[in-house]
C-alpha positions as CSV (number, residue, x, y, z in Angstrom):
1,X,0.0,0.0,0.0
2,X,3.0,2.3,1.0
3,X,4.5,2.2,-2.2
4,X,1.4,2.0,-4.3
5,X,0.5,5.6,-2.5
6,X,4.5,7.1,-3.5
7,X,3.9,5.9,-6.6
8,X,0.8,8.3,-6.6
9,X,2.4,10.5,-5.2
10,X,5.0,10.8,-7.7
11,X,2.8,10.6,-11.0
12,X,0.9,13.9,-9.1
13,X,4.1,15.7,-8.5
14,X,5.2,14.8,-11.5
15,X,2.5,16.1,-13.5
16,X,2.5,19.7,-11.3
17,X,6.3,20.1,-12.7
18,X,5.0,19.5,-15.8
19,X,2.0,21.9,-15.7
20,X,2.2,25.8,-16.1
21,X,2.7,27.8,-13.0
22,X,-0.8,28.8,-13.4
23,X,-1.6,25.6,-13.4
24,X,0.5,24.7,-10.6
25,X,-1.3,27.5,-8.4
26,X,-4.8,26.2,-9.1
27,X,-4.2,22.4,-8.0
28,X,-2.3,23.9,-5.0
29,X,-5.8,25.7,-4.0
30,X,-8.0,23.0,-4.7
31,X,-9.0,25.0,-8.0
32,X,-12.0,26.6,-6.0
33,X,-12.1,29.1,-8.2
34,X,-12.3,27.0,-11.0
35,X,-9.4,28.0,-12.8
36,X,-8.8,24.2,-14.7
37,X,-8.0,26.0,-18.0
38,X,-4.6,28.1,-18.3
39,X,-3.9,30.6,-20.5
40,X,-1.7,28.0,-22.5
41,X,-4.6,25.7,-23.9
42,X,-4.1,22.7,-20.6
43,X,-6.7,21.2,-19.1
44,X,-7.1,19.2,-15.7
45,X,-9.9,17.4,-14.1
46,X,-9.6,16.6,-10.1
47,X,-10.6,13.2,-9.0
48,X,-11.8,12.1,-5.0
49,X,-10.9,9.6,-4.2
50,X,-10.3,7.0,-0.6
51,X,-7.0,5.5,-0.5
52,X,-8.7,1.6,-0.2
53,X,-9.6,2.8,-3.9
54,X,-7.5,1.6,-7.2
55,X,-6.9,3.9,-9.7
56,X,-4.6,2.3,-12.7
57,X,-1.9,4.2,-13.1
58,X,-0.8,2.8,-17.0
59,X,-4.9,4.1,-17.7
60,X,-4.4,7.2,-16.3
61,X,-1.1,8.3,-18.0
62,X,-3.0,7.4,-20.8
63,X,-5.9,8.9,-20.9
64,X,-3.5,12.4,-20.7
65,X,-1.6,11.6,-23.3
66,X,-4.4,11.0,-25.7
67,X,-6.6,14.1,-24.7
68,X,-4.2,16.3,-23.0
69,X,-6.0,16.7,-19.8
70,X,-3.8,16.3,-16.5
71,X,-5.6,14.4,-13.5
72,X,-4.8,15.8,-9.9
73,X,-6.2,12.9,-7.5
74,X,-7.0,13.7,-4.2
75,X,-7.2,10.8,-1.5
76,X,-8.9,11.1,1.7
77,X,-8.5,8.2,4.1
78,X,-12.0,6.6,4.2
79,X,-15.3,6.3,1.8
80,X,-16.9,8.1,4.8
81,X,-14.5,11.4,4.5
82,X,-14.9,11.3,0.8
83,X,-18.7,11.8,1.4
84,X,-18.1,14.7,4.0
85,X,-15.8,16.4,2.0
86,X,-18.2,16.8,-0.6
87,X,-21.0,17.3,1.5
88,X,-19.1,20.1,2.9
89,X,-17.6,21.7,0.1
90,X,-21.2,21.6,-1.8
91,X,-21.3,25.7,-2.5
92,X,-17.8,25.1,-4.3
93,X,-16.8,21.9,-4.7
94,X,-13.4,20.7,-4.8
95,X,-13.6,18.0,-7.1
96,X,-14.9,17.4,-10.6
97,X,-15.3,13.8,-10.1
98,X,-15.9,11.2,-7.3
99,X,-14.6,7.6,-7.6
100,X,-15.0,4.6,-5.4
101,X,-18.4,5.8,-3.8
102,X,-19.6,1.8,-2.9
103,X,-23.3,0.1,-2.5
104,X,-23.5,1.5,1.4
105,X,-23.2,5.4,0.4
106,X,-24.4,5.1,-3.0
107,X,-28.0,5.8,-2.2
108,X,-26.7,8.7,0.1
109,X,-24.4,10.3,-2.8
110,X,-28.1,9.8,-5.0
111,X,-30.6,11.1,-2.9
112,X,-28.8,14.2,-1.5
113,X,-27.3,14.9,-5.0
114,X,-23.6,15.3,-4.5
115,X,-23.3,14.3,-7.7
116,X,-25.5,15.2,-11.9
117,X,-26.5,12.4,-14.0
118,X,-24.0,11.1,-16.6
119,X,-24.6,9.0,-19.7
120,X,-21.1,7.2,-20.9
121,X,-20.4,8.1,-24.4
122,X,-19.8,4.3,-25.2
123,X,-21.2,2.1,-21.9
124,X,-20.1,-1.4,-22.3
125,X,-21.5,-4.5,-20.7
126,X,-22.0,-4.5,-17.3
127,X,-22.0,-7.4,-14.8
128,X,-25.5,-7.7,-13.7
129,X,-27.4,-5.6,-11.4
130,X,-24.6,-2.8,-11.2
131,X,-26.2,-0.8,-13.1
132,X,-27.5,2.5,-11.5
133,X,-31.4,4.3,-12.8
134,X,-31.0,7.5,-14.8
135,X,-27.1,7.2,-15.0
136,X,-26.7,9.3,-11.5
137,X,-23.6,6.8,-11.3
138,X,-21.5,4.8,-13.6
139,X,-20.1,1.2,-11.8
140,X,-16.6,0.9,-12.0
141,X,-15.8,-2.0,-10.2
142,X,-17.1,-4.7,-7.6
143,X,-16.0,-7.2,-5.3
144,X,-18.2,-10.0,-4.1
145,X,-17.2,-10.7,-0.2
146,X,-16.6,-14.1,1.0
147,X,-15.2,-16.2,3.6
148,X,-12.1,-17.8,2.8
149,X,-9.7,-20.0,4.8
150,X,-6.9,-22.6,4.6
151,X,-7.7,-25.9,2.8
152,X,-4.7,-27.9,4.7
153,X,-6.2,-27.0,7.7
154,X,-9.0,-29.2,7.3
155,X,-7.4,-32.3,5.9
156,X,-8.1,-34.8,7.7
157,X,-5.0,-37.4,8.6
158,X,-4.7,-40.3,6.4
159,X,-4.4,-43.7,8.9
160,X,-4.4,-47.4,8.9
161,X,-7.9,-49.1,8.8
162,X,-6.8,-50.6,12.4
163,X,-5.4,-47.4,14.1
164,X,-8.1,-45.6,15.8
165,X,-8.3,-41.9,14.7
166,X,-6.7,-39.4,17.4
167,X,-9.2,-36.8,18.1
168,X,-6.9,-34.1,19.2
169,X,-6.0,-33.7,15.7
170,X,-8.8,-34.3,13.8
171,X,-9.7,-30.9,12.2
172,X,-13.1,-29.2,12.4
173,X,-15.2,-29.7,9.3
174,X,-14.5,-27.2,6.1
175,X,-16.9,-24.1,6.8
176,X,-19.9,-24.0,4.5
177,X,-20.7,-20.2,5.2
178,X,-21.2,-17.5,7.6
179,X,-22.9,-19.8,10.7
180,X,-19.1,-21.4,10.7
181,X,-18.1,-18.2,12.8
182,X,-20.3,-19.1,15.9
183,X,-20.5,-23.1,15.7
184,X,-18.0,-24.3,18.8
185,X,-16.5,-27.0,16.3
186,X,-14.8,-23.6,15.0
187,X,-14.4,-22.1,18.3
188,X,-10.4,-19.7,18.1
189,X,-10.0,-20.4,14.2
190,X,-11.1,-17.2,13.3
191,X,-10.0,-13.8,12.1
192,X,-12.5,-11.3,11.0
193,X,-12.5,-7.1,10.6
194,X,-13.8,-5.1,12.8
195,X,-17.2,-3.5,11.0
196,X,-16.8,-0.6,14.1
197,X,-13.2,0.6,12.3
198,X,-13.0,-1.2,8.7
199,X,-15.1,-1.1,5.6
200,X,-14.3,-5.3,4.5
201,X,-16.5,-5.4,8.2
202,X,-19.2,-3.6,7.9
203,X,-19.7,-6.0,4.5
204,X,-19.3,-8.9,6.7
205,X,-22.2,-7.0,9.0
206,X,-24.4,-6.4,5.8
207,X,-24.0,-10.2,4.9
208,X,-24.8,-11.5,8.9
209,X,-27.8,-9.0,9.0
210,X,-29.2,-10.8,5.6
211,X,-28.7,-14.1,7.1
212,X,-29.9,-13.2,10.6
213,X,-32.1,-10.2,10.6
214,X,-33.4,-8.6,14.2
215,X,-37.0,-9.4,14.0
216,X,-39.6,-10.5,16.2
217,X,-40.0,-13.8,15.5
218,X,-38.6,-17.3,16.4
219,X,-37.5,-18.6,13.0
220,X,-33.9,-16.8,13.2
221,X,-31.3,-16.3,16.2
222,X,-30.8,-12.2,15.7
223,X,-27.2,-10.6,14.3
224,X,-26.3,-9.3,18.0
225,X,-26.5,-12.7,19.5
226,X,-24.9,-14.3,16.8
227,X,-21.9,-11.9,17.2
228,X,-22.0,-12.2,21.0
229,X,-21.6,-16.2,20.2
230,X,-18.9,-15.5,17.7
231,X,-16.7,-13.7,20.5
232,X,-17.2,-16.5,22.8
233,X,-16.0,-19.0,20.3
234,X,-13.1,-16.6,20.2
235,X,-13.4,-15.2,16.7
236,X,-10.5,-12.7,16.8
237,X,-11.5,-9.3,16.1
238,X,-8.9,-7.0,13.7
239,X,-9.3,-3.1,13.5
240,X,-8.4,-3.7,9.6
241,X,-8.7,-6.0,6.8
242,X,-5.3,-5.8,6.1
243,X,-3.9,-6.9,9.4
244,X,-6.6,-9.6,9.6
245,X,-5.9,-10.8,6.0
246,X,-2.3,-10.5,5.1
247,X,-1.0,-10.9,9.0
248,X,-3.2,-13.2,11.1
249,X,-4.9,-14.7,8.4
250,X,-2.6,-18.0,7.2
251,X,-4.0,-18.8,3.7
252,X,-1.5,-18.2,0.8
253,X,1.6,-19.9,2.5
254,X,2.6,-23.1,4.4
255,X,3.4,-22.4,8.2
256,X,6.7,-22.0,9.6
257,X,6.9,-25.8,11.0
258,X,5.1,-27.7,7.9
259,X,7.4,-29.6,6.0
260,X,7.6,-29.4,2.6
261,X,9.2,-32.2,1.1
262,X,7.8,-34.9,3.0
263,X,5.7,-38.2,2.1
264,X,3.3,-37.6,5.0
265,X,3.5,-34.1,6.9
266,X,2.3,-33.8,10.0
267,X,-1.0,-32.5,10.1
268,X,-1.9,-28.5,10.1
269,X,-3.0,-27.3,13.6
270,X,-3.6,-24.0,15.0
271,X,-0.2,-24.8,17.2
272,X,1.3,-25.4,14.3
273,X,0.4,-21.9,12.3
274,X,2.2,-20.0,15.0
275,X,-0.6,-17.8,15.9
276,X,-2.4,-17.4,12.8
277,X,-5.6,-18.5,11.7
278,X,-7.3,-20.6,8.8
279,X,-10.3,-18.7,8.6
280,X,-11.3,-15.1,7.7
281,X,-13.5,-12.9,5.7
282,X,-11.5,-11.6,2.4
283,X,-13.1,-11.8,-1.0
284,X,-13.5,-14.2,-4.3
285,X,-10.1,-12.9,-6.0
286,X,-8.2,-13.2,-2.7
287,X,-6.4,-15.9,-4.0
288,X,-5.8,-14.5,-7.1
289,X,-4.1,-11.0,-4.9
290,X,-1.6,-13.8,-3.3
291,X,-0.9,-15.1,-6.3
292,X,0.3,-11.8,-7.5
293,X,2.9,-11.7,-4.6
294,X,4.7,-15.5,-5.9
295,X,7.5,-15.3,-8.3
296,X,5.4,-16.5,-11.4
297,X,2.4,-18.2,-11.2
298,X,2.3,-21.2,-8.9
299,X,0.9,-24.4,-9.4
300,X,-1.7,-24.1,-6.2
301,X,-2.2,-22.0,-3.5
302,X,-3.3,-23.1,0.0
303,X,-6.2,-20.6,0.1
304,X,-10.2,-21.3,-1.1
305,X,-13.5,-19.3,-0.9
306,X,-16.6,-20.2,0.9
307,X,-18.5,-20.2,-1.8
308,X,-21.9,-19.5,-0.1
309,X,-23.3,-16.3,2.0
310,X,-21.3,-14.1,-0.4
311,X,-22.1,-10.2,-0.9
312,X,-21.6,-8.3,-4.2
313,X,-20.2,-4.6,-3.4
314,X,-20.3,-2.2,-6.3
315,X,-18.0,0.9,-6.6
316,X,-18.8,3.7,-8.6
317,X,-18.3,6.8,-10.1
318,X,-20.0,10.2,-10.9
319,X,-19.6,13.8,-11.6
320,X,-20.0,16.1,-8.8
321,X,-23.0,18.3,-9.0
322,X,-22.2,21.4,-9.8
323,X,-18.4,20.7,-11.3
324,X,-16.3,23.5,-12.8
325,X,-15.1,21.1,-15.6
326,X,-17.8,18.6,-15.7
327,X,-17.2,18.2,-19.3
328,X,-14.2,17.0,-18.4
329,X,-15.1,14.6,-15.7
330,X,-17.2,13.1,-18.2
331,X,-15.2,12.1,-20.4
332,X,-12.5,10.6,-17.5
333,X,-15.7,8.7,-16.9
334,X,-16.0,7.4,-20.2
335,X,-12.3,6.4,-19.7
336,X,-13.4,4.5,-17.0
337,X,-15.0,2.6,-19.0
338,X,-12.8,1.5,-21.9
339,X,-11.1,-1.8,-21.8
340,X,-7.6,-0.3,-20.4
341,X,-8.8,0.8,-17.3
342,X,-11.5,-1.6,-16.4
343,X,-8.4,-4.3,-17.0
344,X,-6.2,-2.4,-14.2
345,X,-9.0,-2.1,-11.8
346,X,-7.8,-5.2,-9.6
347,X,-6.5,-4.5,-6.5
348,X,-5.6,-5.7,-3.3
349,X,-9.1,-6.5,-2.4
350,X,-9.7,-8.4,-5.2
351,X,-12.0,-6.8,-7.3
352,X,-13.3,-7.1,-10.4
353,X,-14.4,-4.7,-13.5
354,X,-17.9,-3.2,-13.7
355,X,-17.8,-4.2,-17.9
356,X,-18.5,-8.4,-18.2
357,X,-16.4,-8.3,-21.2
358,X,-13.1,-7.6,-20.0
359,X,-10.5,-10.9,-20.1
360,X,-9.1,-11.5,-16.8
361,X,-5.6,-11.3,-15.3
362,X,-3.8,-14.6,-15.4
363,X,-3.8,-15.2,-11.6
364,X,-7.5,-14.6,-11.7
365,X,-8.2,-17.1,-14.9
366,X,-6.1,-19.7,-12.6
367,X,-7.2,-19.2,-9.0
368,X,-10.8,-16.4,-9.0
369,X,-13.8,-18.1,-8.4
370,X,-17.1,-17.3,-9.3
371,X,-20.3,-17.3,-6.9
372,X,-23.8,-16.1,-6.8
373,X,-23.7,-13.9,-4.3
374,X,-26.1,-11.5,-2.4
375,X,-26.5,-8.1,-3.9
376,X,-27.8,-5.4,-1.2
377,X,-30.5,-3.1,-2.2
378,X,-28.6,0.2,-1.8
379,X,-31.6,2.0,-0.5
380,X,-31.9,-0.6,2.3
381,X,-28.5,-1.1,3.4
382,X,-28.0,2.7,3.1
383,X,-30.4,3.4,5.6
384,X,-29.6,1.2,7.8
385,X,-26.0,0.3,8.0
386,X,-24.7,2.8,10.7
387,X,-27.0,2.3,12.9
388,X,-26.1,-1.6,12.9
389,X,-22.8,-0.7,12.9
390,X,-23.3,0.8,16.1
391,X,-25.1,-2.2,17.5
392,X,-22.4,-3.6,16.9
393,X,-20.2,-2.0,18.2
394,X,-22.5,-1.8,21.3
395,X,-22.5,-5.6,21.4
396,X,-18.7,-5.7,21.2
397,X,-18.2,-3.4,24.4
398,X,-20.7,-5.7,26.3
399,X,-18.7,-8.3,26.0
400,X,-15.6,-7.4,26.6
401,X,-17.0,-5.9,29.9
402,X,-19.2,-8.5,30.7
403,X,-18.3,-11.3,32.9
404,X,-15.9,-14.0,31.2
405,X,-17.7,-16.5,29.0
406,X,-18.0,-20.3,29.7
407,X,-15.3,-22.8,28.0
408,X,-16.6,-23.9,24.8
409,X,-17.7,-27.5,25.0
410,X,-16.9,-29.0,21.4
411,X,-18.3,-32.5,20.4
412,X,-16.4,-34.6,18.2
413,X,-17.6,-36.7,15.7
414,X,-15.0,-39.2,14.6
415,X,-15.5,-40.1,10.9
C-alpha cells in the first residue's frame, strides 16, 4: 500500500512540474475558483478519491496523453471522509469527479445529490445488477465478499484401517458459510475485521444482517446474538482487513513448522500456524491478490472461498453536482470505462471490472472463483447500516466488559 500511495504521489508531482505555473497555483488551492483552463490551452480534471480505492496508473497516463488533460487525485483516508468532504464543500466543490463511492453510500451520494447524471459516451457491458437508474452513477468495479480459509487446515490425517483416529488432531469440518463463525466446532479459528473501524467489516455485518435479521419472531437467532456467540467462540477481532488478512490470516503460504518435502507431513494445527488463523472474511479474488505476490504463477495456492453467503459490493463513479469542468469529468468517466482501465481495476481487495467483457488477469483465470452472491439493495442497506454498525459496536463493548464467558464445550464426531 505504501508504495502504491509514493507511486501516486509521484505521478501527481510529476505532472504539477510539468504543468504551467498557473496551473501549478490552481491544483495547489483546490482549483476553487475554478481555474482548470490556463492561458496556454491545458486542461485538468480533479478526482476524489479514498485511499482503499485503485486507480490504474498505465490508464491514467494514458488517458492524458491522448486528450491532454492532466488528472490531480486527491485521497482522503475513508469512503466516509470522501462523502463529508463533498457534503461540505457543496457551495464550491473541490472535485470534478468522485470515484470509489460503494453500494452502502451510494443511495446517500443519489438522494442528497452530490453528484448530476451522466450517460457514458460508449457504456459497455455491465456485470449484472450494477447498473444505476437515470445514469446518477457509472459502476466501475465490484468485489463480491466471502469467507475464505486454509484448505490444509482441514485435511483430515490419512491412517491405517486398524489405528483408531486421534481426536486431538482431527480438524473441524470445512466451513460451508457465515454460521461457521459461531458453531464451537470452529471455536479460536477465526480472524474477522472489525465493522466498528473497517469497511471489509461492515460488508461482513451487511451479509450477517441478511442471514440473521433482528425481527420478532422465532425462526432466526438475531445478528447481536450471533456476534455475541462469535466472541465466545473466540473469533478474533482485527481493526483492519489488512492486518486480519495478510498478518493473522494464514491462507497463501505453508506455516513456519510444515514440512515441505515430506511423504506424510504432519498434520496442520492452530499450534502449528504459530498464531495465525485458517479462517477469515476476504473476497473471491483473494487468492488470485496472493498469487500476485509468488514469483510467477504457482501451481496451487493453499487458500479457497466459501462459496456460499457471499455479498456483491459495487464501486462507482460520478460527476459532482455542480463541477467547474464537468465536461471534463465526463469524459475521464467514459475512460473509465474503456477496456484499459477496467483491466487495471484489480486490486488488493480483489475486485473485479464493472464491464463483463473484459478478459481476466492470469492469476484470476487460474485461481478467481465465481459465486452467486447477495446483492444489497442500496436504499436498504444505506439506511440502515450505521446504525447496525453501532449495535455492533455496542455488542462488542458488552462483552468485553461483561463477565468471562463459559469454555466452549466441542463435540467430536470421529469419521
Amino acid at each position: 500500500m505504501a508504495s502504491r500511495f509514493r507511486s501516486d504521489v509521484r505521478m501527481l508531482v510529476n505532472r504539477l512540474i510539468a504543468l504551467p505555473l498557473a496551473a501549478v497555483v490552481c491544483a495547489i488551492a483546490l482549483m476553487a475558483a475554478g481555474c482548470a483552463e490556463t492561458g496556454q490551452g491545458s486542461a485538468a480534471v480533479r478526482v476524489l478519491t479514498h485511499r482503499d480505492f485503485h486507480l490504474p496508473a498505465e490508464a491514467l497516463e494514458a488517458f492524458t496523453e491522448e486528450t491532454g488533460i492532466e488528472i490531480v487525485v486527491y485521497r482522503e483516508d475513508t469512503p466516509d471522509d470522501v462523502i463529508d468532504l463533498l457534503e461540505r464543500s457543496r457551495a464550491h466543490p473541490v472535485a470534478d469527479v468522485v470515484v470509489g463511492v460503494d453500494t452502502l453510500d451510494l443511495q446517500h451520494v443519489i438522494d442528497s445529490g452530490l453528484t448530476q447524471p451522466y450517460v457514458p459516451l460508449a457504456p459497455g457491458p455491465l456485470v449484472e445488477d450494477l447498473a444505476v437508474g437515470d445514469h446518477a452513477m457509472t459502476p466501475i468495479s465490484y468485489i463480491d465478499a466471502c469467507l475464505n480459509y486454509l484448505p490444509s487446515f482441514y485435511v483430515v490425517p490419512e491412517r491405517r484401517i486398524d489405528e483408531l483416529p486421534d481426536a486431538e488432531l482431527l480438524p473441524p469440518p470445512v466451513p460451508g458459510g457465515l454460521d461457521a463463525l459461531w458453531d464451537p466446532a470452529h471455536a479460536g479459528s477465526a480472524v474477522i475485521p472489525d465493522a466498528a473501524t473497517s469497511r471489509m467489516g461492515v460488508y461482513l455485518l451487511v451479509a450477517l444482517e441478511r442471514l440473521h435479521p433482528e425481527r420478532d419472531d422465532e425462526e432466526t437467532t438475531p445478528w447481536p446474538q450471533v456476534l455475541d456467540q462469535m466472541l465466545r467462540w473466540d473469533v478474533e477481532l482485527a481493526p483492519s482487513w489488512e492486518l486480519a488478512t495478510f498478518e493473522r490470516f494464514a491462507g497463501g503460504e505453508p506455516p513456519a513448522e510444515r514440512p515441505i518435502s515430506q511423504d506424510e507431513p504432519d498434520p496442520v494445527t492452530l499450534e502449528s500456524l504459530r498464531g495465525r488463523l485458517p479462517m477469515t472474511w476476504g473476497t473471491t479474488g483473494l487468492p488470485s491478490v496472493y498469487a500476485q505476490y509468488q514469483p510467477g504463477l504457482p501451481p496451487s495456492l493453499d487458500i479457497a472461498v466459501v462459496t456460499d453467503d457471499c455479498v456483491r459490493i459495487g464501486f462507482y463513479a460520478g460527476v459532482v453536482a455542480g463541477a467547474q469542468n464537468a465536461s471534463l469529468g465526463g469524459r475521464l468517466i467514459d475512460a473509465m470505462g474503456e477496456p484499459l482501465f477496467q483491466f487495471g481495476v484489480a486490486d488488493r481487495f480483489g475486485s473485479r471490472p464493472a464491464r463483463s467483457d473484459i478478459v481476466s488477469t492470469p492469476e484470476w483465470n487460474e485461481f478467481g472463483v465465481t459465486v452467486h452472491p447477495y446483492r444489497p439493495d442500496p436504499a436498504y442497506v444505506g439506511a440502515h447500516w450505521k446504525e447496525w454498525q453501532l449495535t455492533w459496536s455496542q455488542v462488542v463493548r458488552n462483552f468485553e466488559t461483561g463477565p468471562p464467558p463459559p469454555e466452549p464445550e466441542v463435540t467430536v464426531t470421529l469419521p
